[in-house]
C-alpha positions as CSV (number, residue, x, y, z in Angstrom):
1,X,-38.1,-8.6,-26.1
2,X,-36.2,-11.6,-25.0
3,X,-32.9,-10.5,-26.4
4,X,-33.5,-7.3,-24.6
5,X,-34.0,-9.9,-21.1
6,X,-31.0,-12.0,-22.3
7,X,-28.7,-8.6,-22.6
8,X,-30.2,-7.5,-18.8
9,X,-29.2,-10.2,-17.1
10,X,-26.2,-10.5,-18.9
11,X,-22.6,-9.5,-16.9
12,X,-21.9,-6.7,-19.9
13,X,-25.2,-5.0,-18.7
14,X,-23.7,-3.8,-15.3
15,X,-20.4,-3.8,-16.6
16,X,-21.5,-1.3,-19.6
17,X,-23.5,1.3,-17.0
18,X,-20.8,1.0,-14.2
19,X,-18.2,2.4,-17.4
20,X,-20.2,5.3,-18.4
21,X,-20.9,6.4,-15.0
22,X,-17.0,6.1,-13.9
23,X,-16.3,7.9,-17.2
24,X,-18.9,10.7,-17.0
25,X,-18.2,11.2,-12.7
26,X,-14.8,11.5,-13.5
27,X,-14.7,13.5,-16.6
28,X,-13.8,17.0,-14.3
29,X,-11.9,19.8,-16.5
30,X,-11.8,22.4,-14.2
31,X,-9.7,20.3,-11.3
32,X,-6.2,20.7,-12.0
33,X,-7.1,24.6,-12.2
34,X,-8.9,24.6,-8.9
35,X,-6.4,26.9,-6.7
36,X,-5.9,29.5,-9.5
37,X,-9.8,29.4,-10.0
38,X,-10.3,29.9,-6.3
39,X,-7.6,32.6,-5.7
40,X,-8.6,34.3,-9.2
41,X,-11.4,37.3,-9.6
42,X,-14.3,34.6,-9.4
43,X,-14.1,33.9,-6.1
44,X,-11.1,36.4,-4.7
45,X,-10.0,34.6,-2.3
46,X,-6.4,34.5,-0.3
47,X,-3.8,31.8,-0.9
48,X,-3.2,31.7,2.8
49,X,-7.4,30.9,2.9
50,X,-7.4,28.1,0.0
51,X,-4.3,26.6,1.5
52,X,-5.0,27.2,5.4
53,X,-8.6,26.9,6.0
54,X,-10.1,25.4,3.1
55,X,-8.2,22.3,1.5
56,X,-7.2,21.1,5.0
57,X,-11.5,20.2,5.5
58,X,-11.0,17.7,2.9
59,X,-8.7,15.4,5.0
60,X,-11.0,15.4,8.0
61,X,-14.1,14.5,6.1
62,X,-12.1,11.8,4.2
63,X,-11.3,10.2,7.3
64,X,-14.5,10.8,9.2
65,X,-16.4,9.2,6.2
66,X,-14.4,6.4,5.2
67,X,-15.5,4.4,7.6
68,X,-19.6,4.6,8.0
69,X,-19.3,4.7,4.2
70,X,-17.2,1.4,3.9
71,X,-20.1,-0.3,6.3
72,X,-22.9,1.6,4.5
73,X,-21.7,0.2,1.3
74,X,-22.3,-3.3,2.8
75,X,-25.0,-2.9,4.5
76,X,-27.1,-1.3,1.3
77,X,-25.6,-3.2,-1.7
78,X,-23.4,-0.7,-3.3
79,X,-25.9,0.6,-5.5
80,X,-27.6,3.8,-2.9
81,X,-23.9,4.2,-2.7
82,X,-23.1,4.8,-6.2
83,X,-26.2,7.3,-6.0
84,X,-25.4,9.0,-3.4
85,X,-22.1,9.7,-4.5
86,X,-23.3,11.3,-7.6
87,X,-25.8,13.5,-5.6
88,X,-23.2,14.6,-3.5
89,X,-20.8,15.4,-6.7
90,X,-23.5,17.4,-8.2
91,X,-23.7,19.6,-4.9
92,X,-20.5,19.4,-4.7
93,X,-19.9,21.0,-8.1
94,X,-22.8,23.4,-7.9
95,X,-21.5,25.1,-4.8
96,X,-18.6,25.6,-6.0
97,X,-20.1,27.6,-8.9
98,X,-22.8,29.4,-6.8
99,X,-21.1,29.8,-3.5
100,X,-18.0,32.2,-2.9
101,X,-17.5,32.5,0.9
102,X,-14.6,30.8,3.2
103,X,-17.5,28.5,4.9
104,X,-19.3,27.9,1.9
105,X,-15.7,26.6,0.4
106,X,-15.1,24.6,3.5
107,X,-19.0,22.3,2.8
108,X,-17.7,22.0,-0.6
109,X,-14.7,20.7,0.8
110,X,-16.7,18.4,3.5
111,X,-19.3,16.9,0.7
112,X,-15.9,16.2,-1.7
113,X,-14.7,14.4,1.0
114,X,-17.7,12.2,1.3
115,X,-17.3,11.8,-2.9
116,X,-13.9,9.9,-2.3
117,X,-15.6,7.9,0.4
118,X,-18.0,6.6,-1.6
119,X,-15.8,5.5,-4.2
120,X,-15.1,2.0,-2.2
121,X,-18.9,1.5,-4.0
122,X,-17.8,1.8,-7.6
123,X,-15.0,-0.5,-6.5
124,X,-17.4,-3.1,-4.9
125,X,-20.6,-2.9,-6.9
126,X,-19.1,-5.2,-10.1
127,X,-17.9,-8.1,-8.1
128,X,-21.6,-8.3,-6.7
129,X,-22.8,-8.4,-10.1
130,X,-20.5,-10.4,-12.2
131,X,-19.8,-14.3,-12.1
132,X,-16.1,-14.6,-10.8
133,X,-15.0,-16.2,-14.3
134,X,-15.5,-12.4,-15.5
135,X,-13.8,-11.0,-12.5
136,X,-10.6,-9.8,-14.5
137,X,-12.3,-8.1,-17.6
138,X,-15.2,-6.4,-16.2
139,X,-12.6,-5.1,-13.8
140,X,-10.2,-4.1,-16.8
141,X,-13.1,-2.6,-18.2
142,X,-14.2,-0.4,-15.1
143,X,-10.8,0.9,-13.9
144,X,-9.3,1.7,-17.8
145,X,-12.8,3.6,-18.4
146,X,-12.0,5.8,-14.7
147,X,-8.4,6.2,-15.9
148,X,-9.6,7.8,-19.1
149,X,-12.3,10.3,-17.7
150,X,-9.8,11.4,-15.7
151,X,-7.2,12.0,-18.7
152,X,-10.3,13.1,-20.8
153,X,-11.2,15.4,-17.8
154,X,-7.3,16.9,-17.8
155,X,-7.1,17.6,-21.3
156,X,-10.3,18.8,-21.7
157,X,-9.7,21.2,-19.2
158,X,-6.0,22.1,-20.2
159,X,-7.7,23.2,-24.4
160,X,-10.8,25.0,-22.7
161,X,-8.2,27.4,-20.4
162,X,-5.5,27.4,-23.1
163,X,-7.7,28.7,-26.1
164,X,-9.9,31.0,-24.0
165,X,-13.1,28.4,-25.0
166,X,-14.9,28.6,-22.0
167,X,-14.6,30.6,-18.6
168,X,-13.8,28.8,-15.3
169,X,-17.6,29.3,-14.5
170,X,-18.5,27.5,-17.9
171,X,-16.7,25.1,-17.8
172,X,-18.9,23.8,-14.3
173,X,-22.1,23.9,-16.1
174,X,-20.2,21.5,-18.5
175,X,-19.1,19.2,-15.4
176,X,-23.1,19.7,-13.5
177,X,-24.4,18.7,-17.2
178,X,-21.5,15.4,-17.4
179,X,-22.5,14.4,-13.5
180,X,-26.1,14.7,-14.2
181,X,-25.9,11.8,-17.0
182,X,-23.8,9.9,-14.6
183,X,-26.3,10.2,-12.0
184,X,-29.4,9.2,-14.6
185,X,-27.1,6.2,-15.1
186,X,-26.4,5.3,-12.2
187,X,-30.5,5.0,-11.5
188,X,-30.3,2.4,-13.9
189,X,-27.6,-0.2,-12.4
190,X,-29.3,-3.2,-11.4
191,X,-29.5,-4.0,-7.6
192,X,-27.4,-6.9,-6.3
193,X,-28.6,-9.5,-3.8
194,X,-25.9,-10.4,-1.8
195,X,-22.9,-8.3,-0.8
196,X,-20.0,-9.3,1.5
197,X,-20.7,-9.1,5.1
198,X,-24.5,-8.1,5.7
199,X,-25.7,-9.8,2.7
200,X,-24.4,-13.2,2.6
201,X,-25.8,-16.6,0.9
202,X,-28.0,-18.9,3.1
203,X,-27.2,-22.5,4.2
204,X,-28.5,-24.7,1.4
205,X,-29.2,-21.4,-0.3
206,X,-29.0,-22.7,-4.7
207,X,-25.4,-22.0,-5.3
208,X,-25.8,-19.9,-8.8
209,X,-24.1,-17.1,-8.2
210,X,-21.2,-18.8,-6.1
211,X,-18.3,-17.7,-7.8
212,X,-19.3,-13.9,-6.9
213,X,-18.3,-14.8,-3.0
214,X,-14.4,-14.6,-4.0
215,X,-15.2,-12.2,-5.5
216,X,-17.3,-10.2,-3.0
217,X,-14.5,-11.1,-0.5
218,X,-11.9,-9.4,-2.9
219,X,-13.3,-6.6,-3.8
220,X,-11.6,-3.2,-3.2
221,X,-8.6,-4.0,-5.2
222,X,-7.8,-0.5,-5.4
223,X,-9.6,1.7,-2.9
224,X,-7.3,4.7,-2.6
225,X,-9.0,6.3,-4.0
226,X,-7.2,9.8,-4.1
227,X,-6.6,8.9,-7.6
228,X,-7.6,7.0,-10.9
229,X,-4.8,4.7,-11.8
230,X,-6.3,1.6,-9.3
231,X,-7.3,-0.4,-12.7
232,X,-4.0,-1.5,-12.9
233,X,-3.1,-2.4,-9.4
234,X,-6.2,-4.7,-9.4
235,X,-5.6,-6.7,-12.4
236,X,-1.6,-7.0,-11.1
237,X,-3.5,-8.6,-8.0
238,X,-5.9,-10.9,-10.4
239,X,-2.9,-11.8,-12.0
240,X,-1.5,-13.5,-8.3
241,X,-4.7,-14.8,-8.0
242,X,-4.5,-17.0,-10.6
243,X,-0.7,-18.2,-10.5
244,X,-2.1,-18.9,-6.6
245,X,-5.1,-20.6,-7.8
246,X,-4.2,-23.7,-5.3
247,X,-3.5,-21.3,-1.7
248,X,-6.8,-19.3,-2.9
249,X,-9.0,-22.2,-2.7
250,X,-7.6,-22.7,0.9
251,X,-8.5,-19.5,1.9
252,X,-11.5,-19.9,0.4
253,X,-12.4,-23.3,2.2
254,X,-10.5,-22.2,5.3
255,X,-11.9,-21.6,9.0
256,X,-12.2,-18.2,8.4
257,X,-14.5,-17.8,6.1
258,X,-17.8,-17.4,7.9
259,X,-20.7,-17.8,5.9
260,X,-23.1,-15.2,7.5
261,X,-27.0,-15.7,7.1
262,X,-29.0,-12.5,6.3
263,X,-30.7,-10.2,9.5
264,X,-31.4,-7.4,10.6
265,X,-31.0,-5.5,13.4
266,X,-27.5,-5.2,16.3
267,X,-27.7,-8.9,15.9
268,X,-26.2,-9.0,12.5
269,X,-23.7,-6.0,13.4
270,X,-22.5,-7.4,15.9
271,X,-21.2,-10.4,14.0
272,X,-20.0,-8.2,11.3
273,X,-17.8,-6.1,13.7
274,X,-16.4,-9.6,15.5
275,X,-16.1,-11.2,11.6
276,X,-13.9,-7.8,10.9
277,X,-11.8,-7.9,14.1
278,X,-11.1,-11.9,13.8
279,X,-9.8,-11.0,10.4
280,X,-8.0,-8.3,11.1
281,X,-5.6,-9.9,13.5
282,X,-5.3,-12.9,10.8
283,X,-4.4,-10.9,8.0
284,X,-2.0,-9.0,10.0
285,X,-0.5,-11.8,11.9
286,X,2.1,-12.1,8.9
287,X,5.2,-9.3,9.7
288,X,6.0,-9.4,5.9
289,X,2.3,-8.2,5.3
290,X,3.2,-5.9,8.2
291,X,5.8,-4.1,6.6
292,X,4.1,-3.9,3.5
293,X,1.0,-2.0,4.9
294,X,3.5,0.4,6.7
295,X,5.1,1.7,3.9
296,X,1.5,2.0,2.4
297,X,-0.2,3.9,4.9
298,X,3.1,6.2,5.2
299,X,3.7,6.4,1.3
300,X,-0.1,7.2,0.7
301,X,-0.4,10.2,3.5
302,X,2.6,11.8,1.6
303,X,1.3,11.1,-1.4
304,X,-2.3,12.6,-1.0
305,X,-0.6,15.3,0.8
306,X,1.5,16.4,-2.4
307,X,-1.3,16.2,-5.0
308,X,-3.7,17.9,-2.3
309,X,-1.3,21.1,-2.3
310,X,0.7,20.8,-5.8
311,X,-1.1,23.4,-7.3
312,X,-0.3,26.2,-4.8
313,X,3.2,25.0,-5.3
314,X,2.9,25.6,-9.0
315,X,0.7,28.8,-8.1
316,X,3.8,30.4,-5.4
317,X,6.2,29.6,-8.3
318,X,4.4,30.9,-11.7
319,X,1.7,32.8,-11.1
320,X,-1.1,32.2,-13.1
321,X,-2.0,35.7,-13.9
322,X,1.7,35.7,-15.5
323,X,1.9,32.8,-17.2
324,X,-0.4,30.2,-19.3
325,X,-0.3,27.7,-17.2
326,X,-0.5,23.9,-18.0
327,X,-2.1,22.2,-15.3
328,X,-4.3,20.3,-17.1
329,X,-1.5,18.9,-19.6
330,X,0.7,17.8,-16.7
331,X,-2.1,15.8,-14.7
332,X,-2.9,13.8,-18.0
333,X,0.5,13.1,-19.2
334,X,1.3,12.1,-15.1
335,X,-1.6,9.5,-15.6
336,X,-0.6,7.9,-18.5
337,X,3.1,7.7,-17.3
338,X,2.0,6.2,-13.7
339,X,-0.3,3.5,-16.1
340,X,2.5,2.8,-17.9
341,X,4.6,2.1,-14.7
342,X,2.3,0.5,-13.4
343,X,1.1,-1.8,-15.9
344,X,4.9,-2.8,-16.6
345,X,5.3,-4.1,-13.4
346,X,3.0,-7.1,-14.8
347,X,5.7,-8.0,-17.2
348,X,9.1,-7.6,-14.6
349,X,10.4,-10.8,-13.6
350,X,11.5,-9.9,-9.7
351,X,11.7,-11.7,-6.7
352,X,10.0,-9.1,-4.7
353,X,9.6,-11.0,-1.5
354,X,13.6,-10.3,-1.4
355,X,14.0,-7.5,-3.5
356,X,10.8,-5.3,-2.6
357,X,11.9,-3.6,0.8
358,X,14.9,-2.5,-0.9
359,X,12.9,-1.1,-3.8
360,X,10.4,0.5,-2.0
361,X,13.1,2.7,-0.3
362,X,14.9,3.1,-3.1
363,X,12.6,4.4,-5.2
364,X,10.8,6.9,-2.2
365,X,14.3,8.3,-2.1
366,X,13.8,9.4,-6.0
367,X,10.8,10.6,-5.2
368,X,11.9,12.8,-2.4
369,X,14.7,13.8,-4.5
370,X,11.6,15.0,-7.2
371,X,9.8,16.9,-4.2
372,X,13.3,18.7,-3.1
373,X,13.7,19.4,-6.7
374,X,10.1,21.2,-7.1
375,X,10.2,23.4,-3.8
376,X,14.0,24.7,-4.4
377,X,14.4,25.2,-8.2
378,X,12.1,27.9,-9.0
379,X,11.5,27.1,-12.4
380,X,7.7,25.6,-13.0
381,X,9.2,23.3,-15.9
382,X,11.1,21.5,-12.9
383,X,8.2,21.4,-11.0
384,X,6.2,19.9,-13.7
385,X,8.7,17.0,-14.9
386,X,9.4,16.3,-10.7
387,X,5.4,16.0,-10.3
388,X,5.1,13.4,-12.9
389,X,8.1,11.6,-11.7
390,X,7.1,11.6,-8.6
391,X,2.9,10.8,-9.1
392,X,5.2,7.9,-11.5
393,X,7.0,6.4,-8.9
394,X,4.6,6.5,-6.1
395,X,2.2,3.9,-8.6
396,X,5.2,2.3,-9.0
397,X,5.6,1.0,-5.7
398,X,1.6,1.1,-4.7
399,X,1.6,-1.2,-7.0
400,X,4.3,-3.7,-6.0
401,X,3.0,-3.4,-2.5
402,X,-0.6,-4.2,-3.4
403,X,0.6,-7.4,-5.4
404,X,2.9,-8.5,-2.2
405,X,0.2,-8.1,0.3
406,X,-2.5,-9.9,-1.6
407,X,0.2,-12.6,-2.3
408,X,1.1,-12.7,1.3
409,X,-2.5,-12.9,2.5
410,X,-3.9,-15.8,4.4
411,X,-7.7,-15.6,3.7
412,X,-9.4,-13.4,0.6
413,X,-9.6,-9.9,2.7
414,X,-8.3,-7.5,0.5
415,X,-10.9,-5.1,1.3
416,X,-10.6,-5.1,5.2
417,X,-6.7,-4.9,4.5
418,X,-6.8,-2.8,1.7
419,X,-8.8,-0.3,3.6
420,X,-7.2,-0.3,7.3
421,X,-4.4,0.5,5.0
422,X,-5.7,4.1,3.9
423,X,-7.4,4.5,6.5
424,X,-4.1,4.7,8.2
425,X,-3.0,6.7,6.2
426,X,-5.6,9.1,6.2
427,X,-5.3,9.1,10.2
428,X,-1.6,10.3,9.6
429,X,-2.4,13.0,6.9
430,X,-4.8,14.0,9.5
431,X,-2.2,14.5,12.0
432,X,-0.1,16.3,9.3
433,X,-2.5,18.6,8.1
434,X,-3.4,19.7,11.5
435,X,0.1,20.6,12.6
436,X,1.4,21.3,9.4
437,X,-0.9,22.7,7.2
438,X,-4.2,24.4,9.4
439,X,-4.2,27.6,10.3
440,X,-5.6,26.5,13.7
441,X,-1.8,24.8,13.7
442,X,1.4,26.3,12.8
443,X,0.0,27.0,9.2
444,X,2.9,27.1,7.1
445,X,3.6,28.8,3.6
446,X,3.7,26.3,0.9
447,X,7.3,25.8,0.6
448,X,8.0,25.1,4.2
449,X,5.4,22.8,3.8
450,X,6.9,20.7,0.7
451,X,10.4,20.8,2.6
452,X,8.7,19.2,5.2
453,X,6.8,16.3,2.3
454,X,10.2,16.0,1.2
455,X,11.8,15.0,4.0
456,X,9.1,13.0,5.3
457,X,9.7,10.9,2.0
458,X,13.9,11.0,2.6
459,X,12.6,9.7,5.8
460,X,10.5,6.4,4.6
461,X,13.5,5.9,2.1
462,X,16.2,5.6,5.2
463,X,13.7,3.5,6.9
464,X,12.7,1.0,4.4
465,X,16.4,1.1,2.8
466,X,17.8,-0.3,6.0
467,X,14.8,-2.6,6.0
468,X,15.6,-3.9,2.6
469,X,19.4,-4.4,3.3
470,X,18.5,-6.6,6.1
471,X,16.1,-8.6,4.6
472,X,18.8,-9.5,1.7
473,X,21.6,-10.0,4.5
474,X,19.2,-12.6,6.3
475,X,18.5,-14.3,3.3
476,X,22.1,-14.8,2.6
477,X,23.2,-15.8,6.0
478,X,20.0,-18.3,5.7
479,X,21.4,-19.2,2.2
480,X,25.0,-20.4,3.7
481,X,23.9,-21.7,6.7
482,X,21.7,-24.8,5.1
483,X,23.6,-27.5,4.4
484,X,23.8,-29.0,1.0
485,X,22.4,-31.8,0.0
486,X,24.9,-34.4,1.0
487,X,23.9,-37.4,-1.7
488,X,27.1,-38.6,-2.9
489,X,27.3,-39.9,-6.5
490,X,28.1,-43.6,-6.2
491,X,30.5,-44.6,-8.8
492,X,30.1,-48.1,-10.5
């Protein structure tokens, strides 16, 4: 019995739960066949319906939820969260078996978008959890565990379809049966006591658990959650922490961080919402940080917007009642090529305060030249190789930019920044999909609309190109325009 209360209260309790419900939530075979299951004889519907009226719904919720969700999360200690995004999976999953009509596609839509809401929880719950000395590996340990469900999840998928194992209908039951252990083990995480804003330490309150307040303030390291290859952007941004070890206990120790005592009521909100403001404008004061978050929010509308519609791409240019299609192949040899990219980026030797602008445009110009490629060249090999390059390259630079603006931040707010960040860029996929993409809009065909992604993307790379060029000729000029050091050797 007391090794069973030693291995409770121990961090690689949590840790072990929060892994088997990130693997089990995210383990989902039939998603990169979604469109052809949608448009195929199980549900019969239109291309122009799936790609007009339906997958637009998923950008509004996003962005209506992300929000409430983000204070939610705060305000009731990650854990409801957690639950509450596994009860709105299972819905979400189970109308999508049982339900066939437009509307009935549109809530599934809605209640997904409310799933990739709630994922800021996952992202938060560990640091309330786990003493800051185990920051790094529990959050190792959480994000390599999402990354695999989701490659698990791909191949599975991409064997069931291939070998005729299980029909599109099966293989839901096998997702509701995988999200229904999640949610049993989600039931099971432990409940934290503090959390970052709502939930704070008392004055004079024992001091225990004080290492999980940097971590509480730094949680979020990776909450776009559009995708599963965060793990690695949040250990490149543990790894600053560290080599910054002297600047983070200043921004620990600084005048901004206000130590908020625990109440209820419009009291405590209202110091929350002037806490958030104040720190808004000091994280944003920096114009580096500035330009950082641009390219962000602009990189990850684009971004969501090409995964969000890839598949009717790949549908318009093999159709899958023509072809064996590989969907599930391409999405799990993407992931392991954008943690590869990503993870390298830990071992490059850069000056990217210098070097970054220039990179980041750069690099979106290759990954326009990937989305030109897949809309013109009617060949679904093309489109496959251009995806992966392109998913590649986008973790690429998300990944660069998250280490720079944590670098470049004054006070441990990586969540506040973090999520204005896509939340901005959800407000501009918002504006995109409505014009773009809604039939209520102009409601384009899908290669008019990947003309327009690419260019958006040739766009980003002209702007932050120029950007980049600058920044190295001002350094320059700045180089030759201090003087020397003018001590003369005196000889003897």
């Amino acid at each position: 019995m007391e090794t069973v209360k030693r291995w409770r209260s121990d961090w690689r309790f949590p840790t072990t739960l929060l892994c088997i419900y990130g693997f089990f939530s995210t383990v989902r075979p039939l998603e990169p066949f979604l469109f052809p299951y949608l448009t195929g004889p199980d549900k019969n519907l239109t291309t122009e319906q799936v790609n007009n009226q339906i997958f637009p719904v998923w950008t509004y919720s996003y962005l209506s939820a992300l929000v409430p969700v983000f204070l939610l999360t705060d305000w009731l200690r990650y854990k409801p969260v957690v639950v509450f995004q596994c009860v709105v999976l299972f819905i979400n999953t189970a109308m999508l078996l049982w339900t066939k009509s437009v509307p009935a596609m549109q809530a599934m839509e809605f209640f997904y978008g409310a799933v990739t809401a709630s994922e800021v929880a996952y992202f938060s719950y560990i640091y309330s959890v786990v003493d800051q000395k185990r920051y790094r590996k529990a959050t190792s340990f959480c994000r390599s565990v999402q990354l695999l469900g989701y490659t698990v999840g791909s191949v599975l998928g991409q064997l069931l379809v291939s070998f005729n194992l299980l029909s599109y209908d099966n293989i839901l039951v096998l997702t509701l049966v995988l999200t229904t252990i999640a949610l049993l083990d989600s039931c099971l995480l432990p409940m934290p006591q503090q959390s970052m804003f709502f939930h704070r330490r008392r004055p004079g309150q024992n001091t225990a658990t004080e290492g999980r307040r940097s971590s509480a303030d730094g949680t979020k390291h990776a909450r776009i959650s559009t995708i599963s290859l965060e793990g690695m952007r949040g250990e490149e941004v543990d790894n600053s922490r560290e080599r910054g070890e002297a600047v983070s206990e200043q921004r620990e120790t600084g005048p901004q961080a206000v130590d908020f005592v625990e109440s209820d009521g419009a009291e405590s909100c209202t110091k929350v919402l002037l806490q958030l403001w104040n720190d808004f404008r000091q994280c944003y004061s920096s114009r580096q940080l500035l330009y950082w978050s641009v390219w962000w929010a602009m990189a990850t509308c684009g971004y969501n917007q090409t995964i969000n519609y890839v598949q009717v791409l790949w549908e318009h240019v093999e159709p899958s009642q023509n072809f064996s299609i590989y969907n599930g192949g391409v999405e799990a040899v993407s992931n392991l090529m954008s943690a590869a990219t990503a993870y390298g980026i830990g071992f490059t030797e850069v000056r990217w305060e210098k070097w970054g602008e220039l990179a980041l445009g750069g690099f979106s110009g290759l990954g326009a030249g990937a989305l030109f490629l897949m809309t013109f060249i009617n060949n679904i090999w093309v489109c496959y190789i251009s995806y992966a390059i392109f998913k590649s390259l986008y973790m690429l630079l998300i990944t660069i930019a998250m280490y720079q603006i944590a670098a470049d931040l004054s006070m441990e707010r990586y969540a506040l920044v973090f999520g204005t960040n896509n939340f901005g860029a959800l407000a501009l996929q918002t504006i995109i999909t409505s014009v773009v993409v809604d039939s209520g809009g102009l409601g384009l065909a899908i290669i008019p609309q990947f003309t327009i992604y690419a260019s958006y993307f040739s766009f980003i790379a002209v702007l932050f190109s120029l950007r980049g060029l600058f920044t190295i000729w001002r350094a320059r000029r700045h180089k030759t325009q201090t003087p020397p050091d003018t001590n003369e050797n005196v000889k003897l």
